[in-house]
VEXTI-51339 format. One record per residue: x, y, z negated of N, C-alpha, C, O, CB in turn; residue in one letter; residue number from 1. Coordinates in steps of 0.001 Angstrom, whole numbers. Glycine has a CB too. Layout:
<pts>
    n.xx    n.yy    n.zz   ca.xx   ca.yy   ca.zz    c.xx    c.yy    c.zz    o.xx    o.yy    o.zz   cb.xx   cb.yy   cb.zz rest  nr
       X       Y       Z       X       Y       Z       X       Y       Z       X       Y       Z       X       Y       Z    A NUM
...
</pts>
This chain:
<pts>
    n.xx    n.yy    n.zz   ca.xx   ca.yy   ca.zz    c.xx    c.yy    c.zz    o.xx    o.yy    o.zz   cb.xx   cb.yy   cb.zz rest  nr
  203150  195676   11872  202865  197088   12101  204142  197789   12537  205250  197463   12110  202279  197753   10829    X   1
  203940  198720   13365  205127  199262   14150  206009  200234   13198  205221  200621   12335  204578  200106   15504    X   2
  207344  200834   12947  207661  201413   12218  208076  202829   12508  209159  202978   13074  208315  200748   11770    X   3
  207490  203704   12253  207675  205039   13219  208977  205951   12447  208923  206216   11246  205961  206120   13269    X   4
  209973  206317   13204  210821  207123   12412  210706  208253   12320  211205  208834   11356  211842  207068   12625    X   5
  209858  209077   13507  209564  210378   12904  207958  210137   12736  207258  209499   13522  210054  211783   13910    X   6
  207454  210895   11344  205951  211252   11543  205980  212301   12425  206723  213274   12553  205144  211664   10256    X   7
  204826  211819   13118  203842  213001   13971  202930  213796   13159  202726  213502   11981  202822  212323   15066    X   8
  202359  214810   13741  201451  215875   13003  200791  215170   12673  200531  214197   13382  200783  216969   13545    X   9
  200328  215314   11667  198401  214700   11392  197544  215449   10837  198016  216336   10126  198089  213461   10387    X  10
  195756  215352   10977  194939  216493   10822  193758  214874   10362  193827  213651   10246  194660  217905   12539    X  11
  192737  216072   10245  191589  215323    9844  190356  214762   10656  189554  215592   11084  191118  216033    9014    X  12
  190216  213904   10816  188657  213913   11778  188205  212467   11079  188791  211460   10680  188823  213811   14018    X  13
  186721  212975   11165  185884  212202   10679  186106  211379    9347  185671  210237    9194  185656  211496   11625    X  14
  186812  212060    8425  187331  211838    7045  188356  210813    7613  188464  209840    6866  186173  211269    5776    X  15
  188883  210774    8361  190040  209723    8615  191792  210910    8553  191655  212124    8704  189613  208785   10667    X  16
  192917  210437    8375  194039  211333    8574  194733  210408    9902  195119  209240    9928  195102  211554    7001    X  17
  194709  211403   10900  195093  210650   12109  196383  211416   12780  196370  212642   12892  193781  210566   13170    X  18
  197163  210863   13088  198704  211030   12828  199163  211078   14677  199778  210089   15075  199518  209369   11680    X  19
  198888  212085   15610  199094  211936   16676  198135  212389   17240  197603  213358   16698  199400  210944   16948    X  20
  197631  211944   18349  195983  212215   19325  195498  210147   19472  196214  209173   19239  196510  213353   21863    X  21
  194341  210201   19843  194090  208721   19747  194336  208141   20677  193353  207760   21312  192980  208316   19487    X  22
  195994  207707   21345  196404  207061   21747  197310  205865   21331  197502  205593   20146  196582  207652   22255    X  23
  197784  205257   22221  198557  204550   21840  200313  204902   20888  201121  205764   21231  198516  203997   23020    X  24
  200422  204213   20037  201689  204808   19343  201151  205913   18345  201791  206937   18103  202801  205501   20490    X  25
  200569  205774   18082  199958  207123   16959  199337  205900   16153  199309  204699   16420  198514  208670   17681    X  26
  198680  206881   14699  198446  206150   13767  196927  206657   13021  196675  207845   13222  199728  206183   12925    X  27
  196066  206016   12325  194759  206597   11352  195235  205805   10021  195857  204747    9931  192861  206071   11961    X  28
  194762  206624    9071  195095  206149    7485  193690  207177    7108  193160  208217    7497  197099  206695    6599    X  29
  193483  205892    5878  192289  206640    4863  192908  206019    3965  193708  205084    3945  190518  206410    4935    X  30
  192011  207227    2591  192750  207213    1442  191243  206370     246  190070  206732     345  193431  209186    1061    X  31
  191594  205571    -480  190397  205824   -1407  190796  205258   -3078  191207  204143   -3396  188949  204893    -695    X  32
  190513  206445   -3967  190804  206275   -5446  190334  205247   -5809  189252  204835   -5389  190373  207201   -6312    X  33
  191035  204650   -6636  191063  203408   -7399  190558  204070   -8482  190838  205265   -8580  192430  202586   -7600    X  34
  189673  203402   -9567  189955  203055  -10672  189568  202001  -11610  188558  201952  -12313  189835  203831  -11045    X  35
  190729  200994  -11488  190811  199215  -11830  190543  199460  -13228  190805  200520  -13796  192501  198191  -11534    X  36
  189986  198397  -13794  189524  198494  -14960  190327  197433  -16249  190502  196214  -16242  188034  198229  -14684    X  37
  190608  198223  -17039  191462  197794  -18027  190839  196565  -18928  189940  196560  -19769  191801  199022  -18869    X  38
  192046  195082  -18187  191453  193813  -18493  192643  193721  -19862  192764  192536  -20174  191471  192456  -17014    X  39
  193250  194346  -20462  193937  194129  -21704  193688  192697  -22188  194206  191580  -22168  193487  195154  -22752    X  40
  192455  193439  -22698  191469  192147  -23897  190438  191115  -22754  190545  189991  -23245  189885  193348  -25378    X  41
  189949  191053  -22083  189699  190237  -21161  190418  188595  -21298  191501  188319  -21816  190115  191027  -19981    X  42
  189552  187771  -20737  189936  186480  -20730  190609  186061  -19874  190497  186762  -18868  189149  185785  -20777    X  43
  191608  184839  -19691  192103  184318  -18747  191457  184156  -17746  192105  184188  -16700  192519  183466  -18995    X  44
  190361  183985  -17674  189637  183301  -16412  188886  184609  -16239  187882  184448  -15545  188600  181725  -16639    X  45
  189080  185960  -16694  188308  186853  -15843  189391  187778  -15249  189057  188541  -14342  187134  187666  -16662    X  46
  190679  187766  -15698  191996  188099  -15143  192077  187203  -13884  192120  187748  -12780  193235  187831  -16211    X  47
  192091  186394  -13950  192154  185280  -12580  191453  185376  -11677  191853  185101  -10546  191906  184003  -12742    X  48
  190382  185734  -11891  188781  185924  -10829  189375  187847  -10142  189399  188079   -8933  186438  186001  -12458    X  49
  189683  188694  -10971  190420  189622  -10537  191477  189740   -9698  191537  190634   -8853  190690  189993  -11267    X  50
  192453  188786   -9876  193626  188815   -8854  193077  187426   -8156  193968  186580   -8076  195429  188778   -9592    X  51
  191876  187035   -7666  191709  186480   -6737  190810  187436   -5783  190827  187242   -4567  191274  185254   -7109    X  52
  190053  188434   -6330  189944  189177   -5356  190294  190208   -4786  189608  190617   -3849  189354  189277   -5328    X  53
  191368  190855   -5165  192298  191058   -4634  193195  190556   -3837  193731  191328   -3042  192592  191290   -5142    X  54
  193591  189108   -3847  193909  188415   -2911  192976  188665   -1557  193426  189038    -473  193910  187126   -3443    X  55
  191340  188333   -1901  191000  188590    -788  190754  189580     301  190483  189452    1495  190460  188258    -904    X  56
  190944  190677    -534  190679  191764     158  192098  192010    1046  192063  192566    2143  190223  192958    -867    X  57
  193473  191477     369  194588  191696    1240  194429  190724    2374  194504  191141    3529  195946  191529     511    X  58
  194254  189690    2165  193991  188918    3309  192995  189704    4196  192860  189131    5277  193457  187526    2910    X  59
  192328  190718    4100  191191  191014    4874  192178  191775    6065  191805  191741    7237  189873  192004    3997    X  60
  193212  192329    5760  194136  193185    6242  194323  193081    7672  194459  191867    7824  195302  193010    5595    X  61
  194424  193695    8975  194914  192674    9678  196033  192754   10170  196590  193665    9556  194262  192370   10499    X  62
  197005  192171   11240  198369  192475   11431  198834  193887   11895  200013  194236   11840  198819  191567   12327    X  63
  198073  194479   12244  198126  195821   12226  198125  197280   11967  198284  198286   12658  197969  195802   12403    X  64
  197759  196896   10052  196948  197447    9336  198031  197286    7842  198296  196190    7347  195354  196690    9465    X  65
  198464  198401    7389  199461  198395    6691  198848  198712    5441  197826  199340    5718  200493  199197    7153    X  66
  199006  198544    3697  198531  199366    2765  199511  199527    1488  200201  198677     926  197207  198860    2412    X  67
  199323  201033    1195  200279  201799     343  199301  202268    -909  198118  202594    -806  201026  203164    1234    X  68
  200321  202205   -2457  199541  202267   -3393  200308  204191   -3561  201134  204506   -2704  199725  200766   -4736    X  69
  200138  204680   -4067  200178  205569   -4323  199781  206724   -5965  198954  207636   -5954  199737  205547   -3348    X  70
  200596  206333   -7139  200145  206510   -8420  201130  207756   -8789  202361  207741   -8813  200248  205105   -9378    X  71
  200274  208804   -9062  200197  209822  -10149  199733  209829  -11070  198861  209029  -11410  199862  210648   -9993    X  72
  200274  210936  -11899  200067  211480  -13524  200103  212934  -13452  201115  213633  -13389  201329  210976  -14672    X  73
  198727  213362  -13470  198298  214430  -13863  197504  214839  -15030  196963  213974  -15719  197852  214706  -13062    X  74
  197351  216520  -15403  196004  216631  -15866  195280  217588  -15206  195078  218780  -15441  195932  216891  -17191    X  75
  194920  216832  -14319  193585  217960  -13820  192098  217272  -14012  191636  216508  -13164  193704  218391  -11920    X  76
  191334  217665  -15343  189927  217289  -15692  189083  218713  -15452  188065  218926  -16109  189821  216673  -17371    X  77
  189667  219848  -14284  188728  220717  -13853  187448  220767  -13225  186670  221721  -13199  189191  221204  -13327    X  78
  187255  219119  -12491  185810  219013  -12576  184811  218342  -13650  183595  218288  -13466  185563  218459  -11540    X  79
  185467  217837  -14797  185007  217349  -15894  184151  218575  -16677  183008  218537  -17132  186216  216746  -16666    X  80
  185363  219935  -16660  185168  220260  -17748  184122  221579  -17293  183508  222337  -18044  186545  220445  -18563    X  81
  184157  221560  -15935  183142  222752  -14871  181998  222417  -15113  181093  223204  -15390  183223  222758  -13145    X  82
  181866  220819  -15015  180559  220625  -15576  179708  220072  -16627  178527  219728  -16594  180214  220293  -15002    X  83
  181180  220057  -18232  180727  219850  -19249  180420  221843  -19541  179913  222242  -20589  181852  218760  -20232    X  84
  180706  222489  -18778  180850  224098  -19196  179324  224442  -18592  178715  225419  -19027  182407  225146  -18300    X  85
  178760  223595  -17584  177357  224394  -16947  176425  223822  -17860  175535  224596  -18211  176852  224065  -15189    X  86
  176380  222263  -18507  175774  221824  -19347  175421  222541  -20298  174270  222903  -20543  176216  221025  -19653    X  87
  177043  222956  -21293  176658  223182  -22248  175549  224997  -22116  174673  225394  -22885  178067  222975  -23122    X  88
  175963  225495  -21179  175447  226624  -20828  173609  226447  -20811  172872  227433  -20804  176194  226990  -19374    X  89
  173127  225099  -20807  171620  224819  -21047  170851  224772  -22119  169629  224759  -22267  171349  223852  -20688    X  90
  172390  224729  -23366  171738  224316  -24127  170959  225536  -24727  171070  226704  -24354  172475  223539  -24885    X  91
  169906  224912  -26025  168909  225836  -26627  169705  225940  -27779  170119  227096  -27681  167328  225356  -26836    X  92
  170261  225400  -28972  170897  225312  -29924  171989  226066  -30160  173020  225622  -29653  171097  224337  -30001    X  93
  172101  227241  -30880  172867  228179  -30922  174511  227640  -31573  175641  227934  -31183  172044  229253  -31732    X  94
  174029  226708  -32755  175439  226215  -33058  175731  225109  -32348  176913  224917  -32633  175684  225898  -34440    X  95
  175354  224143  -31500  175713  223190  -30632  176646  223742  -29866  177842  223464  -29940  174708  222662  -29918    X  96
  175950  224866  -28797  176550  226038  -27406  177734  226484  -28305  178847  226010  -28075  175275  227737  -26781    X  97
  177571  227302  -29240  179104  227587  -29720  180075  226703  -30131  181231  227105  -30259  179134  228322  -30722    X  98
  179689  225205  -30426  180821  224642  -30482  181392  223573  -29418  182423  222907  -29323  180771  224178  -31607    X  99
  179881  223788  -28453  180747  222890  -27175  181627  224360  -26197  182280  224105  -25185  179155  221747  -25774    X 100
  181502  225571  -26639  181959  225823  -25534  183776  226599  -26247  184794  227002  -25684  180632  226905  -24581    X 101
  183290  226451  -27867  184737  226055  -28460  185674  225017  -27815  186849  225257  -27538  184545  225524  -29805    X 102
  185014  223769  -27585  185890  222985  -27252  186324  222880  -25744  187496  222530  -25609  185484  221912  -27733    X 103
  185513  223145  -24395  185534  223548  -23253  186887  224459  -23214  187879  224124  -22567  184217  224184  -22933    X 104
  186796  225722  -24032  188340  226589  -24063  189512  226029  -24264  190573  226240  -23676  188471  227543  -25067    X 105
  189210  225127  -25337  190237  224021  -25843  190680  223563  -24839  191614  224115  -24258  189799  222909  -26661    X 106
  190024  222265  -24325  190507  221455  -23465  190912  221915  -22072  191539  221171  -21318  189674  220557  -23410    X 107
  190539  223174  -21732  191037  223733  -21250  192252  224958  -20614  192578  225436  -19528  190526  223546  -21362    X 108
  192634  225073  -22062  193769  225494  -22106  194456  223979  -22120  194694  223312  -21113  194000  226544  -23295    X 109
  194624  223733  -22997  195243  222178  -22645  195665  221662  -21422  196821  221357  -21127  194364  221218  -22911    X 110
  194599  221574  -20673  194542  221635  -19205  195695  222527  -18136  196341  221958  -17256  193160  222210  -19019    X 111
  195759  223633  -18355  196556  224486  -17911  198003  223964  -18483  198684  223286  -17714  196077  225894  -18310    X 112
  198478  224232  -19726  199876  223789  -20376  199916  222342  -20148  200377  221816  -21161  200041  224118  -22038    X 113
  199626  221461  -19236  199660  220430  -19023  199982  219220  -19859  200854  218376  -19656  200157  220556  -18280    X 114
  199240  219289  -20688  199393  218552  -22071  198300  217180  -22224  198492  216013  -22564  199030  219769  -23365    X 115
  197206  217862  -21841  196233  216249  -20748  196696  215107  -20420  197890  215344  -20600  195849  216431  -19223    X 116
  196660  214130  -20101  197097  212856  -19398  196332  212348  -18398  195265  211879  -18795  197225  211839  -20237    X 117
  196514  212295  -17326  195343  211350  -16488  196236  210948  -15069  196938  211502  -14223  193610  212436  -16014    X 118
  195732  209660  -15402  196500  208839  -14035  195684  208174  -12820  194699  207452  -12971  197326  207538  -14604    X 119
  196142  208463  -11839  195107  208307  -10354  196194  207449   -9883  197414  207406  -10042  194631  209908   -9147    X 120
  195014  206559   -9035  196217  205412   -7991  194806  205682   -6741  193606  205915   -6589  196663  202881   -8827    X 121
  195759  205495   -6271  194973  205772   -4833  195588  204766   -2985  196648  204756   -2361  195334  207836   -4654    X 122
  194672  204316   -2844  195339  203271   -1854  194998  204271    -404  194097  205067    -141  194443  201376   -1895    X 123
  196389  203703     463  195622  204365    1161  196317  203251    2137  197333  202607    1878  195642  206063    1261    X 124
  195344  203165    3583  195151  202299    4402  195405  202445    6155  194582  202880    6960  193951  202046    4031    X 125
  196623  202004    6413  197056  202664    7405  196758  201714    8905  196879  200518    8639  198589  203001    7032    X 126
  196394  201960   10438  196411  200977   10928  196788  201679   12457  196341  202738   12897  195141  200131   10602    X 127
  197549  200942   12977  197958  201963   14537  197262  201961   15583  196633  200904   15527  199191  201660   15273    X 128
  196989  202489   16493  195986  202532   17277  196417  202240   18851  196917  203216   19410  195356  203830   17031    X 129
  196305  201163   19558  196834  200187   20246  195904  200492   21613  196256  200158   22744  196738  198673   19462    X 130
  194799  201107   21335  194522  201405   23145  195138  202733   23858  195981  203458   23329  192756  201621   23466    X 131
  194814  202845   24600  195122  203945   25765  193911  204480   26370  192790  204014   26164  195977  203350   26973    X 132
  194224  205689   27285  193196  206010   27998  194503  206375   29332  194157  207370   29968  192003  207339   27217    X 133
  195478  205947   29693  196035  206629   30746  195377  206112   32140  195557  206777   33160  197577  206440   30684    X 134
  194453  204665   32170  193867  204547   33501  192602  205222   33608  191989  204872   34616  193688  203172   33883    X 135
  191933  206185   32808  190667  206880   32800  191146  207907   33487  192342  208118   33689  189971  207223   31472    X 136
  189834  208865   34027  190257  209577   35047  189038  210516   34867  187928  209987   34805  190525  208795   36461    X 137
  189134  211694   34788  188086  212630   34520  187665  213008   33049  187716  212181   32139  186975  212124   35162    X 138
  187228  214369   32863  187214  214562   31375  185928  213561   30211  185752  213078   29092  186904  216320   31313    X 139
  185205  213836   31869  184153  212519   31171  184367  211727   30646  184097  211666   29447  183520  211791   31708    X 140
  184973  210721   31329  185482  209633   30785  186453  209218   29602  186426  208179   28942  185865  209282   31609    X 141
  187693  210763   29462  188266  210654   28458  187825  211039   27156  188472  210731   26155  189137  211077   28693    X 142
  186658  211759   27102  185973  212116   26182  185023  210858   25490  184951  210591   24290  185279  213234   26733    X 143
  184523  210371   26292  183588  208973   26009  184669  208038   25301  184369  207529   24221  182894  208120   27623    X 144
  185886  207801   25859  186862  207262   25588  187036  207840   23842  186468  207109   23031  187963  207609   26761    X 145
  187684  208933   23325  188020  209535   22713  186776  209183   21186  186993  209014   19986  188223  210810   23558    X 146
  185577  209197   21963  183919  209190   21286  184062  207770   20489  184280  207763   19277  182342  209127   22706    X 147
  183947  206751   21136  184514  205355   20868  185395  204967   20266  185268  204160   19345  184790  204832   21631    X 148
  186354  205395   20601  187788  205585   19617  187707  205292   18293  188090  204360   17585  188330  207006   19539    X 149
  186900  206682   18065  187057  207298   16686  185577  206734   15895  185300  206942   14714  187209  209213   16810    X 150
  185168  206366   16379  184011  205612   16277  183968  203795   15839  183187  203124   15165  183462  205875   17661    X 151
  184906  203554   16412  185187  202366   16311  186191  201981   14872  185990  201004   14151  185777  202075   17663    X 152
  187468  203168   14644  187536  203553   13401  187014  203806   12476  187170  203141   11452  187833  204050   13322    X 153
  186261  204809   12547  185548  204797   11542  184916  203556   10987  185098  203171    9832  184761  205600   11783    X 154
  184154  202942   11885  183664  201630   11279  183996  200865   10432  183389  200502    9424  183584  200939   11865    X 155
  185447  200463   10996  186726  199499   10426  187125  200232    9299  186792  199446    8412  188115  199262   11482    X 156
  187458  200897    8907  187699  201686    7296  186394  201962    6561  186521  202626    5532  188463  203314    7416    X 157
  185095  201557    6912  183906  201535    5947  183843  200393    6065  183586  199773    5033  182621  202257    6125    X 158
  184018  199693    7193  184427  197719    6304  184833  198044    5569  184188  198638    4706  185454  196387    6741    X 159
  186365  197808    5469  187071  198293    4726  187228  198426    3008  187920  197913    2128  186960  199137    5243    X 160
  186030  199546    3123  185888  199879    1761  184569  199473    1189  184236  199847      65  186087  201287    1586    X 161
  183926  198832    1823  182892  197820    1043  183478  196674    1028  182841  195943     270  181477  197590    1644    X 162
  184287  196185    1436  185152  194373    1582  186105  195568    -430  186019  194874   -1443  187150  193791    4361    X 163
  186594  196606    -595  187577  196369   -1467  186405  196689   -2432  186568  196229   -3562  189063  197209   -1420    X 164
  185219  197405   -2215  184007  197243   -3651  183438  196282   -3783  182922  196273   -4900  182835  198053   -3770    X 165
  183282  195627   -3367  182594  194353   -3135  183584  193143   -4161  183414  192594   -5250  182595  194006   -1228    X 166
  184632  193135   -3121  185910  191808   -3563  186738  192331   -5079  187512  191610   -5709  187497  191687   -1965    X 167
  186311  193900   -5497  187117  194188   -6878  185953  195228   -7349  186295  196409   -7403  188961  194948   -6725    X 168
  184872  194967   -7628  183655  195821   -9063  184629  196475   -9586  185691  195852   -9592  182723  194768  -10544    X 169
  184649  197538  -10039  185830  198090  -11158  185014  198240  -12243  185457  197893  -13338  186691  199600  -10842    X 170
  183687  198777  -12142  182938  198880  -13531  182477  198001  -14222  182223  197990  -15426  182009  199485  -13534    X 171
  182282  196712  -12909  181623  195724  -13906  182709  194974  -14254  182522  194372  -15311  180426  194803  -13370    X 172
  184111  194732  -13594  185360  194024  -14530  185029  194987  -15696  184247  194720  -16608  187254  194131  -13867    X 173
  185603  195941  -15578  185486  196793  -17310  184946  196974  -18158  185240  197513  -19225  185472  197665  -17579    X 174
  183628  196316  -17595  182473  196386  -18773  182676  194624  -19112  182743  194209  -20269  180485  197010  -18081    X 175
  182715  194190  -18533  183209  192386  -18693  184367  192523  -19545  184186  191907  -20596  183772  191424  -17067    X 176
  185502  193105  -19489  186465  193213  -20412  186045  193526  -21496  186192  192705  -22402  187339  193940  -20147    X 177
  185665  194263  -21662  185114  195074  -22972  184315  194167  -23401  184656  193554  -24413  184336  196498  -22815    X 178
  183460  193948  -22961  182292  192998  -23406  183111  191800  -24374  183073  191614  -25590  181410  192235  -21867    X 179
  183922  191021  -23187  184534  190169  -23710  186085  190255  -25107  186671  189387  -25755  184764  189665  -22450    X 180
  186177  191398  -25039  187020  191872  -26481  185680  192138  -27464  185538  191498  -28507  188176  193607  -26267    X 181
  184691  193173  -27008  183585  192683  -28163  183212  191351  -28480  183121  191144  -29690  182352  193171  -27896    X 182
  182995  190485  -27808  182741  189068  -28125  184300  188240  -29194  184327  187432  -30123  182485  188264  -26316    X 183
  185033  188748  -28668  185643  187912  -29404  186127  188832  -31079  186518  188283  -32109  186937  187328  -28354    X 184
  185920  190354  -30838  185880  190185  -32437  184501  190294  -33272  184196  190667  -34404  186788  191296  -33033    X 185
  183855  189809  -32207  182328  189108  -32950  182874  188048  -33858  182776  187900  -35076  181077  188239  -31715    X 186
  183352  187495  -33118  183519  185461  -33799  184747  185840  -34959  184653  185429  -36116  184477  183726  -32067    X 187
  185486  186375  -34660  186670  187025  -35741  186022  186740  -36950  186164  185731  -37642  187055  188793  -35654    X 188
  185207  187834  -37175  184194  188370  -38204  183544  186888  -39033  183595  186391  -40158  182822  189376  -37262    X 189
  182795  186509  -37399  181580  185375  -37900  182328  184193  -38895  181793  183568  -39810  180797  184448  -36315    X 190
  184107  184069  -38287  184940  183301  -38703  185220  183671  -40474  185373  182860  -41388  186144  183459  -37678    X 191
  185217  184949  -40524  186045  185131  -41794  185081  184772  -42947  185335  184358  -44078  186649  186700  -41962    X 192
  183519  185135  -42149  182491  185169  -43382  182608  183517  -43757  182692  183248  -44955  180650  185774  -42891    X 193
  182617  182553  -42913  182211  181363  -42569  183700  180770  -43740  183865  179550  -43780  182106  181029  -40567    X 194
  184370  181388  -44335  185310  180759  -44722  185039  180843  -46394  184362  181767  -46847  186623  181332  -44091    X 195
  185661  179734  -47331  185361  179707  -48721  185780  180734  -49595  186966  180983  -49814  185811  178643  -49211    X 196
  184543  181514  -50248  185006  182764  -51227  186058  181832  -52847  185765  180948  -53651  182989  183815  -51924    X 197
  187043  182527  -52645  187475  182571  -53410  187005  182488  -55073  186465  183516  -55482  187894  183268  -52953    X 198
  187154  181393  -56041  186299  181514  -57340  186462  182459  -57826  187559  183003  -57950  186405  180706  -58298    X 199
  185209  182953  -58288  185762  184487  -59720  186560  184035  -61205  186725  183191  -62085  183940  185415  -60590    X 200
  186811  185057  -60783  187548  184669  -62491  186634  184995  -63416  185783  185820  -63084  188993  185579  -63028    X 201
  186605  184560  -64459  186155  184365  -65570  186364  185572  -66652  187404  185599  -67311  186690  183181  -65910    X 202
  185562  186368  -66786  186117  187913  -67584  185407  187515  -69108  184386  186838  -69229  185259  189828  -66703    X 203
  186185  188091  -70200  185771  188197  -71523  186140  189336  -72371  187334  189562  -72568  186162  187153  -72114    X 204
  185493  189863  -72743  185812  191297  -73782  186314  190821  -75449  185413  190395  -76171  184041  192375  -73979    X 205
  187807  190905  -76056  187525  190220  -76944  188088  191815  -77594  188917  192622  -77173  188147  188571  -77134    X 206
  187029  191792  -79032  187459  192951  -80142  188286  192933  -81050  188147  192027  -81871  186631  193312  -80845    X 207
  189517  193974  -81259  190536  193761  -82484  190460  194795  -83163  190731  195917  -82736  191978  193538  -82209    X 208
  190028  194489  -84462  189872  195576  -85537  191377  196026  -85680  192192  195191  -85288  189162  194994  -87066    X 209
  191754  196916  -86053  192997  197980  -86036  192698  198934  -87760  192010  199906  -88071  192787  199314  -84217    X 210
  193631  198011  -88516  193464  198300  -90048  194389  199984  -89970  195447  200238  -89395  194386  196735  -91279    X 211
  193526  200856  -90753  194363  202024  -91059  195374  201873  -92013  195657  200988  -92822  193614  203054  -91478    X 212
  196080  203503  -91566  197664  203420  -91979  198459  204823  -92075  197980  205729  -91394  198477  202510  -90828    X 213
  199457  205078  -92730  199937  206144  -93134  201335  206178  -92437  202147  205605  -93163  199895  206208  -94600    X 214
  201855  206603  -91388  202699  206893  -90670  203268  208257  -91031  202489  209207  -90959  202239  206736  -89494    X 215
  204741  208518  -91477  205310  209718  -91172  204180  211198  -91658  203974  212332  -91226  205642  209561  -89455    X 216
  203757  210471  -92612  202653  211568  -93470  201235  211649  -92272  200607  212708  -92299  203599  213627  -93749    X 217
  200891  210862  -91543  199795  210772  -90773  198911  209084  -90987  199085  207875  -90827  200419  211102  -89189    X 218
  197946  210052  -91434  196767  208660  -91740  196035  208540  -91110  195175  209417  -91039  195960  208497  -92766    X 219
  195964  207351  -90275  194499  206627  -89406  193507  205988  -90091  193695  205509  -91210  194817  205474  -88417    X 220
  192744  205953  -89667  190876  205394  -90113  191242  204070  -89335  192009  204022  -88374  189020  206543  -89226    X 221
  190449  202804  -90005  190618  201613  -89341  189430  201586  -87783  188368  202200  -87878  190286  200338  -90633    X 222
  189636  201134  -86991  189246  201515  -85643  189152  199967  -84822  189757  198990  -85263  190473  202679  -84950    X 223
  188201  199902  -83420  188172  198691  -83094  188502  199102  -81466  188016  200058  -80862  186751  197871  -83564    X 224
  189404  198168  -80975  189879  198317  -79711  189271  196943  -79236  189191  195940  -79946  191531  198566  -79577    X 225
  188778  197068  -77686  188714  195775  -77018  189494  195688  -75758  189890  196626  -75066  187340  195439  -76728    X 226
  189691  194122  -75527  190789  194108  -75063  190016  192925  -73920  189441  191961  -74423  192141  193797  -76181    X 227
  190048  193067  -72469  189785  193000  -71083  190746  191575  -71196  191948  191548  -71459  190272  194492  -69978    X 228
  189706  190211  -70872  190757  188830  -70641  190216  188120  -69281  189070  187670  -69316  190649  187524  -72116    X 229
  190966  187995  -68100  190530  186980  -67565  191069  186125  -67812  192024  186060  -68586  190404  186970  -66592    X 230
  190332  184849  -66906  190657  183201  -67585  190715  182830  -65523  190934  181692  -65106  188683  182051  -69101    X 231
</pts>
């Protein structure tokens, strides 16, 4: 991929960011949010099946076609909380509504003092654009030209992004992870029951009569204490 030292303007068309006019030496990039799913607890062999498809999707790349990861840390959950706020606005339940929309203020001030956490990665996918139109001749033609173009782009970046949903599920790795940390402190459990209880001990109550007595001008009544034995 060519290495440009100055960027050119870029604007928007057809959800693409295109960096020039669609000629040669200019550039299109699309952007699209990630969110990979946390294989922590996950198995070896479903970590592996993950960075193999990812492998494939880079291989899908082609020599012309560059890609940049791009990770922030924000808190902006303003569309979370817009429409945990219209929800709760349905409800019928007088103390429910007052305490979801207690917490809506909450998390929303929160929100503002930037005290939230939330992290976005976002790839974005760059590729240069290698035809010309300088032997076309008439507006007709450069327009048809221009039509095609961007058309033909577009295409190639909705490959694109069914080759990276396709070659990396994010929900169903994450629900597979999960799944598979639930599974294994299933067997944890199944393990501990499965193991030999410990013998009880042997408890006996034995009774000691306690003869009365005259202490320091204080007299006790004879009395029976029992006394707690394991064996």
């Amino acid at each position: 991929m060519k290495r440009h030292d100055k960027s050119p303007n870029g604007h928007f068309a057809e959800g693409l960011i295109l960096y020039g006019n669609l000629e040669e030496n200019s550039m299109v990039s699309q952007g699209y949010i990630l969110e990979p799913p946390d294989l922590q607890h996950a198995s070896i062999g479903l970590q592996n099946d993950f960075q193999d498809k990812l492998r494939i999707f880079l291989a899908n790349l082609g020599p012309n076609q560059r890609a940049q990861l791009q990770w922030t840390c924000n808190s902006d959950y303003q569309k979370e909380l817009v429409r945990y706020h219209e929800q709760t606005a349905k409800v019928t339940d007088e103390y429910v509504r007052r305490h979801r929309y207690e917490r809506y203020s909450r998390y929303w001030q929160r929100m503002q003092d930037r005290t939230l956490r939330r992290e976005q990665l976002v790839l974005f996918i760059s590729q240069d654009i290698e035809t010309s139109s300088k032997v076309l001749q008439g507006p007709d033609e450069l327009f048809d030209y221009y039509l095609k173009t961007r058309h033909q782009l577009r295409s190639t970046f909705d490959e694109l992004g069914t080759t990276l949903t396709t070659t990396g599920d994010h929900k169903v790795g994450y629900y597979l992870g999960r799944s598979d940390a639930v599974k294994q402190q299933y067997w944890m459990v199944q393990n501990l029951q499965k193991q030999p209880k410990a013998p009880q001990p042997k408890v006996a109550d034995l009774p000691i009569t306690i003869p009365g007595q005259t202490i320091n001008g204080v007299t006790t009544v004879p009395h029976t204490e029992t006394v707690r034995i394991e064996q």
